[in-house]
FIKOLZA-1660 file (N, C-alpha, C; in steps of 0.1 Angstrom, whole numbers, plus 5000, padded with zeros to 4 digits):
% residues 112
   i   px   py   pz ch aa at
   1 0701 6867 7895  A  X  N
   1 0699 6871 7882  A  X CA
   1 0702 6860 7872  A  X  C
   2 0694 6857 7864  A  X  N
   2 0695 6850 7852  A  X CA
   2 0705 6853 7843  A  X  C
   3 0719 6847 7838  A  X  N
   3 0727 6857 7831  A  X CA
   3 0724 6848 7815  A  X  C
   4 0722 6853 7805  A  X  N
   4 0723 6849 7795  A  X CA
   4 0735 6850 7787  A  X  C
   5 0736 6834 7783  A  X  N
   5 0752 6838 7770  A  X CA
   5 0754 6846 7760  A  X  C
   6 0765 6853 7756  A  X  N
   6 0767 6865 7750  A  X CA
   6 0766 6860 7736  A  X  C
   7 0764 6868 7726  A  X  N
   7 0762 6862 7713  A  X CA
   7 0775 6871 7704  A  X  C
   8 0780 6863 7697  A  X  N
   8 0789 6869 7689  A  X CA
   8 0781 6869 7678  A  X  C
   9 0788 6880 7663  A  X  N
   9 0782 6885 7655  A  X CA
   9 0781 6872 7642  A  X  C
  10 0791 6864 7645  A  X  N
  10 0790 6851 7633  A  X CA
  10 0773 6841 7637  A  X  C
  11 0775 6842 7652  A  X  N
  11 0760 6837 7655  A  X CA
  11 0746 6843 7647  A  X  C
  12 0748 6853 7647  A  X  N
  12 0735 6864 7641  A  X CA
  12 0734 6863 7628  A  X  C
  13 0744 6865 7617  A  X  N
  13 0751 6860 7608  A  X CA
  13 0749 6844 7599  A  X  C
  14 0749 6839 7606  A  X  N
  14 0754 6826 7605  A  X CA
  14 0761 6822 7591  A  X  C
  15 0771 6828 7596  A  X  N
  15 0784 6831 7591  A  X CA
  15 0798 6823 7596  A  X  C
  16 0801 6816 7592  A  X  N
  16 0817 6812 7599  A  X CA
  16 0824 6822 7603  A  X  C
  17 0831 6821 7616  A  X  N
  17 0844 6829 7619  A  X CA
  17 0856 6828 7612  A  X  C
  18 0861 6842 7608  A  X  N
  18 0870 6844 7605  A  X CA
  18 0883 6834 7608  A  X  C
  19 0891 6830 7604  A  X  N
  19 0901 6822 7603  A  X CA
  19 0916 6831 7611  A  X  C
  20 0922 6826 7623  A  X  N
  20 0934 6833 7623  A  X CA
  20 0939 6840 7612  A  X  C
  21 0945 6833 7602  A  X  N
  21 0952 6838 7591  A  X CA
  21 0945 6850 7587  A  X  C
  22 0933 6853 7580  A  X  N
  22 0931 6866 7578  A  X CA
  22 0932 6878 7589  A  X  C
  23 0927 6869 7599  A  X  N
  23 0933 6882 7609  A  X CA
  23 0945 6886 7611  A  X  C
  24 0957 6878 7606  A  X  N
  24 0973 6882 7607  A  X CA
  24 0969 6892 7598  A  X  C
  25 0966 6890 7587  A  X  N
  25 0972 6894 7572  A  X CA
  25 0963 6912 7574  A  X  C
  26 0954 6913 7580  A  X  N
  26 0948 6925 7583  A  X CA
  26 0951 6931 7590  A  X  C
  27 0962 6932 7601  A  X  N
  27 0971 6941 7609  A  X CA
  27 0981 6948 7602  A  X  C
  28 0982 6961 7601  A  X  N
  28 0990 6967 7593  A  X CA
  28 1002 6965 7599  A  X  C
  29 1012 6971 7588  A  X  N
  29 1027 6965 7586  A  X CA
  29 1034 6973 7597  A  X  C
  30 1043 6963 7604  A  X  N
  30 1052 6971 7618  A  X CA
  30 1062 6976 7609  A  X  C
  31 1069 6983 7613  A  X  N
  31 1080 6991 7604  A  X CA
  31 1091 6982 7611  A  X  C
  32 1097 6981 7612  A  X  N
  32 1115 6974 7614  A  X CA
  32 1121 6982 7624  A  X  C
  33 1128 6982 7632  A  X  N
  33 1133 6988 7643  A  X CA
  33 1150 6996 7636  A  X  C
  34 1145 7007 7643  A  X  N
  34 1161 7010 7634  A  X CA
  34 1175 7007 7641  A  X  C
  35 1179 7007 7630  A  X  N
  35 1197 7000 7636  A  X CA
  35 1203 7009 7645  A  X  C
  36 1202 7020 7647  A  X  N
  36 1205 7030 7659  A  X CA
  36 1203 7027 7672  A  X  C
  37 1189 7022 7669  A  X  N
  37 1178 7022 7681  A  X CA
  37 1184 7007 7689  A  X  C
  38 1189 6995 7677  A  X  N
  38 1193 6984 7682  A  X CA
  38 1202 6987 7690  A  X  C
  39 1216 6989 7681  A  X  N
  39 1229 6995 7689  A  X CA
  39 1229 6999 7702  A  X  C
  40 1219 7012 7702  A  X  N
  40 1219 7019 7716  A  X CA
  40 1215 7008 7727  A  X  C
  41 1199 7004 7726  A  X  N
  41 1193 6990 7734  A  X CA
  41 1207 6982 7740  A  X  C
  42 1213 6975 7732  A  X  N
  42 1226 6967 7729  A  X CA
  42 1235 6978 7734  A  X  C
  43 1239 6985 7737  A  X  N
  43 1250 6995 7746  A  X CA
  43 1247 6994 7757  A  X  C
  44 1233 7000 7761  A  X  N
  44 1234 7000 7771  A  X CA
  44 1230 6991 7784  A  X  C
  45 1225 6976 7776  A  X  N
  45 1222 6965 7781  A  X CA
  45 1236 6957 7784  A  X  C
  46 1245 6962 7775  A  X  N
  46 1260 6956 7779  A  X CA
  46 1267 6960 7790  A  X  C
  47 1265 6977 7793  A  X  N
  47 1269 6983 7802  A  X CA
  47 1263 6980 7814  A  X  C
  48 1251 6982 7814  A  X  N
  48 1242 6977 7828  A  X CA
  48 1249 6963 7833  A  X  C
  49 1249 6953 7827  A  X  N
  49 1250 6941 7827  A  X CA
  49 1268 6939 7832  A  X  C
  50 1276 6948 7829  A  X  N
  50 1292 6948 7829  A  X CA
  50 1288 6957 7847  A  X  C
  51 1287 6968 7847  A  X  N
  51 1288 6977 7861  A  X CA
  51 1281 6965 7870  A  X  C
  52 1268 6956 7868  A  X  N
  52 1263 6946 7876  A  X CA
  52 1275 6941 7880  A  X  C
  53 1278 6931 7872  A  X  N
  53 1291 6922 7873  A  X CA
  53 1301 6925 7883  A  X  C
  54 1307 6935 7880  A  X  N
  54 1317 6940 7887  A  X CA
  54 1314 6944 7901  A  X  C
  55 1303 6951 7900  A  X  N
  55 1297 6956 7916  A  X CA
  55 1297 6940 7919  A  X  C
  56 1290 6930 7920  A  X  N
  56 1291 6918 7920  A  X CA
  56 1301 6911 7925  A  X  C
  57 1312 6913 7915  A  X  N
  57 1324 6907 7919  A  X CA
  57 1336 6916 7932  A  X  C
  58 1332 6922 7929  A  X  N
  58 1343 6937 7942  A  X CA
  58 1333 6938 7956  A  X  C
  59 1321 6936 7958  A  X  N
  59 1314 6936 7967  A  X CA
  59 1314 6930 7982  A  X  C
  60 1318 6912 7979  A  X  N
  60 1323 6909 7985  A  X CA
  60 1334 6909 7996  A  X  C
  61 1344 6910 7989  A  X  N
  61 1357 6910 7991  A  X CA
  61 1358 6926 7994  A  X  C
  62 1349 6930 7994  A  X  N
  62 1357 6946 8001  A  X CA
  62 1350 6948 8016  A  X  C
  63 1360 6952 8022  A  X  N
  63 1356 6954 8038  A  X CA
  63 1346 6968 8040  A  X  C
  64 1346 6978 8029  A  X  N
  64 1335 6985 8034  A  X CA
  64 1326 6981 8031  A  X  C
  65 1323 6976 8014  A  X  N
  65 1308 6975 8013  A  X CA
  65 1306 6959 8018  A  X  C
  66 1312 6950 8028  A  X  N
  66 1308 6940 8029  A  X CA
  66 1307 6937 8041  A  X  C
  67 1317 6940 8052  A  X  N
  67 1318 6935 8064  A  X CA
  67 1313 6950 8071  A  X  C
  68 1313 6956 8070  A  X  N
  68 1306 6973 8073  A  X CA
  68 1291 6974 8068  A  X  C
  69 1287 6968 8066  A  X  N
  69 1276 6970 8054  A  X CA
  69 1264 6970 8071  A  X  C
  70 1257 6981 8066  A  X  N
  70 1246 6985 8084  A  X CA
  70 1233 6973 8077  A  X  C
  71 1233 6969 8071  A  X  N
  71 1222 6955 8070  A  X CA
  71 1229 6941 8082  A  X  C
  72 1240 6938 8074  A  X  N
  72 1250 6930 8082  A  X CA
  72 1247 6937 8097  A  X  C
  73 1253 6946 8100  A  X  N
  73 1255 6950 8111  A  X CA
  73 1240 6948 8122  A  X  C
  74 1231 6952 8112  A  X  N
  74 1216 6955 8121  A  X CA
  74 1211 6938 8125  A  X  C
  75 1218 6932 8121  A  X  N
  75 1211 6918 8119  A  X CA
  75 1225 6905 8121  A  X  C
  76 1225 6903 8131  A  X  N
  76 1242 6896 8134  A  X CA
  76 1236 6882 8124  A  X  C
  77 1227 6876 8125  A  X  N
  77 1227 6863 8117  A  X CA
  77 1228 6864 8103  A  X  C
  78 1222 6871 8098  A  X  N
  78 1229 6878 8083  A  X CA
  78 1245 6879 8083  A  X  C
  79 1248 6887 8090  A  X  N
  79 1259 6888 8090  A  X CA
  79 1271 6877 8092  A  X  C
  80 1267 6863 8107  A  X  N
  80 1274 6853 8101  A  X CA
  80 1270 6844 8086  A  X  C
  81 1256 6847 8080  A  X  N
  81 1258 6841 8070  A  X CA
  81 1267 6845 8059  A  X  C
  82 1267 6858 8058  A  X  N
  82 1274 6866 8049  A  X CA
  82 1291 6863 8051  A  X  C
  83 1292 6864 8062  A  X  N
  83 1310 6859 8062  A  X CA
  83 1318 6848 8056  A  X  C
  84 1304 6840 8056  A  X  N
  84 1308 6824 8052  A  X CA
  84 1314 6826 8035  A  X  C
  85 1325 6823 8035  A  X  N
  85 1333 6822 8019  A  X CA
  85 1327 6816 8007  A  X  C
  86 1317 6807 8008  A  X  N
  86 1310 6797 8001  A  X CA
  86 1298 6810 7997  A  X  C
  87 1294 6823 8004  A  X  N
  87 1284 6829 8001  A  X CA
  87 1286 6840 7997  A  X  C
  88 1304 6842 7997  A  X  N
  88 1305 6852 7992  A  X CA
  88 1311 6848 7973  A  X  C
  89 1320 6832 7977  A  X  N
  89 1319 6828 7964  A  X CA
  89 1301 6830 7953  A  X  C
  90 1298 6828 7956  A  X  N
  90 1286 6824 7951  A  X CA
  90 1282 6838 7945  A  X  C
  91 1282 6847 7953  A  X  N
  91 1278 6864 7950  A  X CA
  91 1287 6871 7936  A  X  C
  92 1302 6864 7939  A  X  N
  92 1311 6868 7927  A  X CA
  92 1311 6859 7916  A  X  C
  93 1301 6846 7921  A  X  N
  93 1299 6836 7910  A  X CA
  93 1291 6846 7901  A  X  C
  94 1278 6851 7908  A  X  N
  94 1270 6857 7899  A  X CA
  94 1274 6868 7896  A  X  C
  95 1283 6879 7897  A  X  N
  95 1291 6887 7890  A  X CA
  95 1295 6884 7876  A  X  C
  96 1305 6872 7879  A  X  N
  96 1313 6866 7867  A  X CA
  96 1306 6860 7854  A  X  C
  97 1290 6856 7860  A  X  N
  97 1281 6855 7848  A  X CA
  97 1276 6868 7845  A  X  C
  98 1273 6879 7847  A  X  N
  98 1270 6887 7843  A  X CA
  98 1278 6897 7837  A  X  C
  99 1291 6896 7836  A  X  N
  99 1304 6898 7829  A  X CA
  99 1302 6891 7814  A  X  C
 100 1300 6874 7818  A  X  N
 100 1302 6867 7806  A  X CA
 100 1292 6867 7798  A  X  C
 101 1278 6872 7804  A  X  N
 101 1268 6875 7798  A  X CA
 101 1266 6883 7787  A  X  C
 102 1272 6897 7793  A  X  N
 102 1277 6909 7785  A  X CA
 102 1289 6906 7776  A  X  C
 103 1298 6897 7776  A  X  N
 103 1310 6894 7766  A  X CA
 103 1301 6887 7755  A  X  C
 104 1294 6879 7757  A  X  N
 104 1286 6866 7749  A  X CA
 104 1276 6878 7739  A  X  C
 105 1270 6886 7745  A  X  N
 105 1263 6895 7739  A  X CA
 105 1269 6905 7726  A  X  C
 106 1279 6916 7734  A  X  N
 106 1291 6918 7721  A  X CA
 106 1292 6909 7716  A  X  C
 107 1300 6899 7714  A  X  N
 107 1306 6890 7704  A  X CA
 107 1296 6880 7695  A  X  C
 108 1284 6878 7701  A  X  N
 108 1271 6877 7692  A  X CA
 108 1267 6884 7685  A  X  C
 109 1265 6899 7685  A  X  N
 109 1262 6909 7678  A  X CA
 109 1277 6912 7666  A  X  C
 110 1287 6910 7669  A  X  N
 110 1300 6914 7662  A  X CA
 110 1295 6904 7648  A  X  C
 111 1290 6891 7649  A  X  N
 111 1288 6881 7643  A  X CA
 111 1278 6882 7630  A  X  C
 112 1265 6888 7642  A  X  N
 112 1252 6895 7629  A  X CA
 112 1257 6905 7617  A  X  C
% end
């Protein structure tokens, strides 16, 4: 099949296209987000981000959810990888950013 190119309406016209700028300026106005709505977002983004952390950081170092853990168990090479200290550092490394992530967040917003 023969496809022919599509014609836009400035071609028919012969008319210049419209300019970005008028096309901003013709979308109607977004309203503003309310400050409630930020707050909450902002609550519960801090909390998610703090319980992360923590699970994170306690996970490790605990004998049920780490050396008990039936993934470990079903799969012994996982599991000597998991024992190795360096991988469990690393697991409560990313806890302690996601701690400081959520601190950095409050105290950025305390600021606005």
């Amino acid at each position: 099949m023969n496809q022919q190119p599509v014609r836009t309406t400035a071609e028919y016209t012969n008319s210049p296209a419209p300019s970005p700028a008028v096309l901003v300026e013709s979308k109607p106005h977004l309203h503003p987000i309310p400050r409630w709505l930020e707050r909450c977002e902002l609550f519960l983004r801090v909390l998610l981000r703090m319980y992360v952390g923590l699970a994170l950081c306690y996970a490790p170092w605990s004998h049920m959810f780490w050396d008990q853990n039936p993934l470990f168990v079903r799969f012994p090479l996982l599991s000597i990888l998991a024992a190795n200290g360096a991988v469990r550092g690393i697991v409560s490394g990313l806890g302690l950013l996601n701690l400081w992530i959520a601190f950095r967040d409050v105290v950025r917003r305390r600021q606005d």
